[in-house]
C-alpha positions in Angstrom: -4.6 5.1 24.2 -4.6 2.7 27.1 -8.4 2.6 26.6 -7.6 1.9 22.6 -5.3 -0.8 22.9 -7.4 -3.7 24.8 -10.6 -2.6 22.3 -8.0 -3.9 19.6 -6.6 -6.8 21.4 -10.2 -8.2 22.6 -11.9 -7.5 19.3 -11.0 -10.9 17.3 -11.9 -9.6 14.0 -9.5 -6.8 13.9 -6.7 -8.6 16.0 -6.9 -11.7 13.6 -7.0 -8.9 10.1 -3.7 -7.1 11.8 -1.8 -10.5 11.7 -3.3 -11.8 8.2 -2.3 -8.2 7.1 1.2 -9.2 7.9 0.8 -12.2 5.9 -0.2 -10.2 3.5 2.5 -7.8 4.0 5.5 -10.4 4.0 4.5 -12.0 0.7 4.7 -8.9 -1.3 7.8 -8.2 0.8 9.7 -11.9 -0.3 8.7 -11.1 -4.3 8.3 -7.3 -5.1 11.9 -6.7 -5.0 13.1 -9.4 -7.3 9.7 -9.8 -9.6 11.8 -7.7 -11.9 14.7 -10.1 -11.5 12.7 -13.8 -11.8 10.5 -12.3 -15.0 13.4 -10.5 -17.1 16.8 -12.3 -16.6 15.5 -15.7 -15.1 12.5 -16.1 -17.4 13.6 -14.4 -20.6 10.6 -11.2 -20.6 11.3 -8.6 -22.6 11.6 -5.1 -20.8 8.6 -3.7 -23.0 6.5 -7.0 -22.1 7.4 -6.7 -18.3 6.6 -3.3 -18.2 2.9 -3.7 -19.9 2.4 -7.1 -17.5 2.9 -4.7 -14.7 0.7 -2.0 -15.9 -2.2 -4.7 -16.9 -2.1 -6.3 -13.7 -2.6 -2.7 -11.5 -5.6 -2.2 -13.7 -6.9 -5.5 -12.8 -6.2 -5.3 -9.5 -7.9 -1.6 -9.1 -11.2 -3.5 -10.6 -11.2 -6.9 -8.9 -11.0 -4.6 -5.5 -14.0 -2.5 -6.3 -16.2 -5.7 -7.5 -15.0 -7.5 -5.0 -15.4 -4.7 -2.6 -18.8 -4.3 -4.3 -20.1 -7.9 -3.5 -18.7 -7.9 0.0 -21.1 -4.8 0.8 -23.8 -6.8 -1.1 -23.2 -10.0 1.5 -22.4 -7.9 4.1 -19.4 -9.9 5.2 -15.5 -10.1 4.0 -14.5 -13.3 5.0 -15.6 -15.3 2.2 -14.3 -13.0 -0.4 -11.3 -13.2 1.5 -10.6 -16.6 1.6 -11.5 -16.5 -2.4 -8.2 -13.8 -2.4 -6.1 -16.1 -0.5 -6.5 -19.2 -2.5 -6.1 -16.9 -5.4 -2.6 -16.0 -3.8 -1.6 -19.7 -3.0 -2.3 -21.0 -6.2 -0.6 -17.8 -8.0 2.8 -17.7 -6.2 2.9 -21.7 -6.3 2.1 -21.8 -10.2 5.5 -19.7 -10.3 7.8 -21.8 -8.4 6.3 -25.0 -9.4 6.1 -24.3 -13.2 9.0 -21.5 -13.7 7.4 -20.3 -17.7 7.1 -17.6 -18.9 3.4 -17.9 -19.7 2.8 -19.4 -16.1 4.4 -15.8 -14.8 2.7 -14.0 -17.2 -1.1 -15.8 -16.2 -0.5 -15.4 -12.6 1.0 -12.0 -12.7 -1.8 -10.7 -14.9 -4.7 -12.6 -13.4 -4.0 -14.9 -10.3 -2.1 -12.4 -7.8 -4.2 -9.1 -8.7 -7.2 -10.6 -7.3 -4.8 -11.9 -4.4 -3.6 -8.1 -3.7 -7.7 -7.0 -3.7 -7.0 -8.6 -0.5 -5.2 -5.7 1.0 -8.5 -3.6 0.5 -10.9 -6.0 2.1 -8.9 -6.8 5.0 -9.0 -2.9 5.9 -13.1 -3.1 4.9 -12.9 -5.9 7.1 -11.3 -3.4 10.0 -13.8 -0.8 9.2 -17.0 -2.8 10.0 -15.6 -4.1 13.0 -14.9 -0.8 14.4 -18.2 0.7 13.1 -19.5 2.2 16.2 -15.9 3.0 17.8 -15.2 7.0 17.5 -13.7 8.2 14.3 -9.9 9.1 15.8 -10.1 6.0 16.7 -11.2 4.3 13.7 -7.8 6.2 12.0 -5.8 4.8 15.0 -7.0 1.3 14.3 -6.2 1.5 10.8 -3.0 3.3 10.9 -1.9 -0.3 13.6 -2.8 -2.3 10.8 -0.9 -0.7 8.5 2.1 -0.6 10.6 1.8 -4.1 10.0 2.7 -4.3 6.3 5.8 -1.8 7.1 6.8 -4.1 9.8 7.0 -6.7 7.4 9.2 -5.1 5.2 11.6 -4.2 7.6 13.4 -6.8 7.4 12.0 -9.5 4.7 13.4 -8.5 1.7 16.6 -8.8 3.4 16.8 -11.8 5.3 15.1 -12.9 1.6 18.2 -11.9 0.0 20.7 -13.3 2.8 18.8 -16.8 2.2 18.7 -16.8 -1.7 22.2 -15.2 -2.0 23.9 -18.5 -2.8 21.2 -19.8 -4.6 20.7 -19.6 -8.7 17.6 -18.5 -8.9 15.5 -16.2 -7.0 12.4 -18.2 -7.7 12.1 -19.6 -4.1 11.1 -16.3 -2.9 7.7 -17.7 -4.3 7.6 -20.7 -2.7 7.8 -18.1 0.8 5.2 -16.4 -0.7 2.5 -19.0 -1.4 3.7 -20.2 2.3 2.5 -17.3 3.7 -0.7 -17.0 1.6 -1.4 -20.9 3.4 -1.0 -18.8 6.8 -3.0 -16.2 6.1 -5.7 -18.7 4.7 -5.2 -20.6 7.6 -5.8 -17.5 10.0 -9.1 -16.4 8.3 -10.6 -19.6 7.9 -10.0 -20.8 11.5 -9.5 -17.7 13.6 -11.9 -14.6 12.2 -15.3 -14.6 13.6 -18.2 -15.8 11.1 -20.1 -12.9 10.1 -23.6 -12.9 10.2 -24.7 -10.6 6.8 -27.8 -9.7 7.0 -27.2 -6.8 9.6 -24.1 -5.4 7.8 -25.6 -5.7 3.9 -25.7 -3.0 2.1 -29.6 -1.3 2.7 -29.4 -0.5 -1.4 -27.7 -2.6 -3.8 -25.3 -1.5 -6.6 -24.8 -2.7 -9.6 -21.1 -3.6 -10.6 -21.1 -0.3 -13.6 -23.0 1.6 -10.6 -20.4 1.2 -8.1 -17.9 2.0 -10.6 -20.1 5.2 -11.3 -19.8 5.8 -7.8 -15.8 5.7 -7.2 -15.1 8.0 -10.5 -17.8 10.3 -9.6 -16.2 13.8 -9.5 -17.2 14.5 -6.0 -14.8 11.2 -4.8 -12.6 11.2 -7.9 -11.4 14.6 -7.4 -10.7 13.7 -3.7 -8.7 10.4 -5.2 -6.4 12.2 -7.8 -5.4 14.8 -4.9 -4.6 11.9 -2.2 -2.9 9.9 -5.3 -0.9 13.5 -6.1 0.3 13.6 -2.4 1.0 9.4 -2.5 2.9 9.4 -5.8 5.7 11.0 -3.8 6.2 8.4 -2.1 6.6 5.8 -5.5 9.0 9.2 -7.0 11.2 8.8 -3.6 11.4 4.6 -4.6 12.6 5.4 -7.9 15.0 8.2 -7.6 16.5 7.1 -3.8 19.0 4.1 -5.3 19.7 6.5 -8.2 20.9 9.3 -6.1 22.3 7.0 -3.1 24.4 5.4 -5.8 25.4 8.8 -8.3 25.0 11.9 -6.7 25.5 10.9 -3.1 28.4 9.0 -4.1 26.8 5.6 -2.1 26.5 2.2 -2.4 23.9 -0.4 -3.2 24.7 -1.6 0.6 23.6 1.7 1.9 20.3 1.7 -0.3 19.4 -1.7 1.4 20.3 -0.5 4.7 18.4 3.1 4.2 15.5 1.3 3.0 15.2 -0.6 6.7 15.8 2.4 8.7 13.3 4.2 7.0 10.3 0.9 7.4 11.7 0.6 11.3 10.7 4.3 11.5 7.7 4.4 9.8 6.2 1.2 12.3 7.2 4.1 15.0 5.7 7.2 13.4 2.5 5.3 12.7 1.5 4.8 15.8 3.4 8.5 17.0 0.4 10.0 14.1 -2.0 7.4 15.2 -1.8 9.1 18.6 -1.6 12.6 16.9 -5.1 12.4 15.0 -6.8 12.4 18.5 -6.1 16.1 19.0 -5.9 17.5 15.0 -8.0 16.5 12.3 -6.9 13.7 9.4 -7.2 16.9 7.3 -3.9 18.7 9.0 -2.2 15.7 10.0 -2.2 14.6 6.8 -1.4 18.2 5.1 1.3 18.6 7.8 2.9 14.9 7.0 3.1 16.2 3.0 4.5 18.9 3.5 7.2 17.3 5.3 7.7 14.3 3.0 8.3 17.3 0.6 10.6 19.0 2.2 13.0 15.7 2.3 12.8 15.7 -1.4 14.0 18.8 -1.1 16.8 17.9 0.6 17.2 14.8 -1.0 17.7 16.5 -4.4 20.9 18.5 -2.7 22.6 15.8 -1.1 26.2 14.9 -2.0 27.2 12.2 0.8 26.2 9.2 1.8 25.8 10.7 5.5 23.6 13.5 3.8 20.8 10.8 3.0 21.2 9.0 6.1 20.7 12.1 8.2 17.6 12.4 6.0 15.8 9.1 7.0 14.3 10.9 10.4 12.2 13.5 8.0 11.4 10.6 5.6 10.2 8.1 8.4 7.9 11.1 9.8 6.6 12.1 6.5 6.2 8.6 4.8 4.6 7.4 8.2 1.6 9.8 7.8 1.5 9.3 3.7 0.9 5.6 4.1 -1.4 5.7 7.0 -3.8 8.5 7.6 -5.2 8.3 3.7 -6.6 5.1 4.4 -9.5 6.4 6.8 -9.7 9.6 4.8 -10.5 7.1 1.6 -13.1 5.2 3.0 -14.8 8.1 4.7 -15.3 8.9 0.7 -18.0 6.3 0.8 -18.4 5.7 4.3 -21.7 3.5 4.1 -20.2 0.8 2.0 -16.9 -0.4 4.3 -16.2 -2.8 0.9 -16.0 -0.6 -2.0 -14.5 2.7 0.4 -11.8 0.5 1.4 -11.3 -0.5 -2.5 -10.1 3.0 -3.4 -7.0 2.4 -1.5 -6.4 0.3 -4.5 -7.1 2.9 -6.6 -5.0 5.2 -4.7 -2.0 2.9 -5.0 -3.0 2.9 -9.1 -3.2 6.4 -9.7 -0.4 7.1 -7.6 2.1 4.8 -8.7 0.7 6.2 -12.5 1.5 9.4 -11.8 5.0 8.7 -10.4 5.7 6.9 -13.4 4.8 10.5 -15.3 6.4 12.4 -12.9 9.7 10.1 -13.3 9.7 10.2 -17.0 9.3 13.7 -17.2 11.4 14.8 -14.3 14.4 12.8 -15.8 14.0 14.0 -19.6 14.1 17.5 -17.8 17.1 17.4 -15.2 18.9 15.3 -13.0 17.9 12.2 -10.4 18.3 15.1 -7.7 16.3 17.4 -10.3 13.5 14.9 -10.7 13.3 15.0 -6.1 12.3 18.3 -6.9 9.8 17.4 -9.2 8.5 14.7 -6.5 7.9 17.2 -4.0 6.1 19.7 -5.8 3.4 17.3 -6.6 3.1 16.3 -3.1 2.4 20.4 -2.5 0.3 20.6 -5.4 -2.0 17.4 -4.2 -2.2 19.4 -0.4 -3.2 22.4 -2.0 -5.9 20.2 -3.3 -7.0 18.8 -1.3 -6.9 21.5 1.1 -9.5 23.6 -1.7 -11.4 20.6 -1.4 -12.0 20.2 2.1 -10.6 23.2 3.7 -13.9 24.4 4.9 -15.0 21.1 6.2 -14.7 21.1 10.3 -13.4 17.4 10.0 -12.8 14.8 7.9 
């Protein structure tokens, strides 16, 4: 570790990509929890409309990233493709605050800010090339710092976000943060990440766009996805059903949602770097495995509590599990296609896709079924199901 830490600190492209990360991080963190909020009761959407904006824009995003991703490879270098994501994210979040309509929202949610999340994927392709020639537990400890990152900035964005808008009458200056920190982030990549020099780091054969979408849904890679997204959508299940049983079966408060929401991204910046240091000694294959099957057993626990103490006592076995769940995929992804930094690093978009699909399936069918607390239990045997996967996947593989 001491040997890791001044190889991230001295390597400019992967210092600068940790704190444009958080950029990243905090805009999504000032807008994703009242999106719902400025498009339904402030705009006038219909429920039915919001909900197919939202699914329409995850399928844009999940192709933007892997053409994107695709190109990037081609020129062998990120930077310019994500400058094009930031201004994408500027002029999005602005067009929202400046002109609050409904087909404004509609045009940037759909088209503008998709291609601005695609950003997300590059800056971790971005991280990959740099550390190209480190060892692989360190490549995994490098990532998993830069996604402590976007945790960090959710720990407490949202709600100093709130505190600042409380008085206000609409929520829509949460966009005006937003496109601020999109200028940062601009700002950052156009003055402070290295130039890269492409000809050494382009792809050696070029794909076409339909060819590197051949590639990702291939079954070899696919199969791999669904499992990881199986294992992920836990996590989106737990986002769903935690307010729901804070609030009904725990016999909570909205307060104590907000405040078990922090606790939980503190711990996960801690348990990132706590698996980060793990990885060196077991491979992604058990760590991650091992962080399921604990993420699953809070569900499990979840789905019995009764007091509000109950659920806080859980946030411990939630910040261990959800630390490895949102960390140690991201190496195992873009070892999928390890040649092409670019379009491995654009299935973590997919990942987030599939996932949050099949929470939304999980969710519908869980609650139809039982109870919020029933539905926990529903979360948790997917996440087993997913390991048991993608443990028949790679289970006889020495390492991943």
């Amino acid at each position: 570790m001491k040997r890791l830490i001044p190889d991230v600190f001295r390597n400019p492209a992967i210092r600068v990509s940790m704190i444009a990360i958080f950029t990243f991080g905090f805009a999504g963190a000032t807008t994703s929890p009242y999106q719902s909020v400025v498009g339904i009761r402030e705009l006038g959407l219909s429920n039915a409309l919001y909900s197919a904006l939202i699914f329409a824009a995850a399928t844009v995003n999940v192709i933007v990233s892997i053409l994107l991703g695709n190109l990037a490879d081609r020129l062998g270098e990120y930077r310019t493709m994500m400058l094009v994501a930031a201004v994408f994210g500027i002029i999005g979040y602005g067009a929202i605050f400046i002109f609050p309509t409904q087909e404004i929202f509609v045009l940037s949610a759909l088209l503008l800010l998709p291609v601005y999340g695609s950003l997300n994927s590059l800056l971790f392709a971005n991280v990959r090339a740099a550390t190209g020639k480190m060892e692989r537990s360190e490549v995994a400890t490098v990532n998993s710092g830069v996604r402590a990152m976007i945790s960090l900035s959710w720990v407490l964005v949202p709600g100093l976000t709130g505190i600042l808008l409380s008085g206000s009458p609409t929520m829509l200056p949460a966009y005006l943060f937003a496109c601020i920190s999109c200028l940062v982030c601009l700002g950052l990549i156009g003055l402070f990440l290295p130039r890269q020099s492409g000809t050494d780091r382009a792809a050696t054969h070029h794909l076409s766009y339909l060819a590197a979408l051949g590639q990702v849904i291939s079954p070899k890679i696919f199969g791999r996805v669904v499992a990881i997204a199986l294992i992920s959508s836990t996590l989106h299940v737990n986002g769903a059903i935690l307010p729901l049983v804070v609030t009904g079966a725990a016999h909570g408060t909205v307060a104590d949602v907000g405040i078990l929401v922090g606790i939980v991204a503190f711990l996960e910046v801690v348990f990132i770097i706590v698996w980060s240091r793990m990885l060196r000694v077991i491979s992604q294959l058990k760590a991650l495995a091992a962080g399921a099957v604990i993420y699953a057993v809070y569900l499990l626990l979840l789905a019995v509590a009764y007091e509000p103490w109950h659920v806080y006592a859980l946030t411990l076995i939630s910040g261990i599990g959800a630390a490895a769940l949102i960390s140690i995929p991201i190496t195992y992804l873009q070892d999928l296609i390890a040649e092409r930094p670019g379009l491995g690093s654009a299935l973590i978009s997919v990942n987030i896709f599939l996932s949050a699909g099949l929470s939304a399936l999980l969710f519908a069918a869980g609650t139809a079924v039982t109870t919020y607390s029933g539905t926990a239990l529903v979360g948790a045997l997917s996440g087993l199901i997913g390991t048991g996967w993608l443990l028949y996947l790679d289970g006889n593989r020495r390492s991943l």
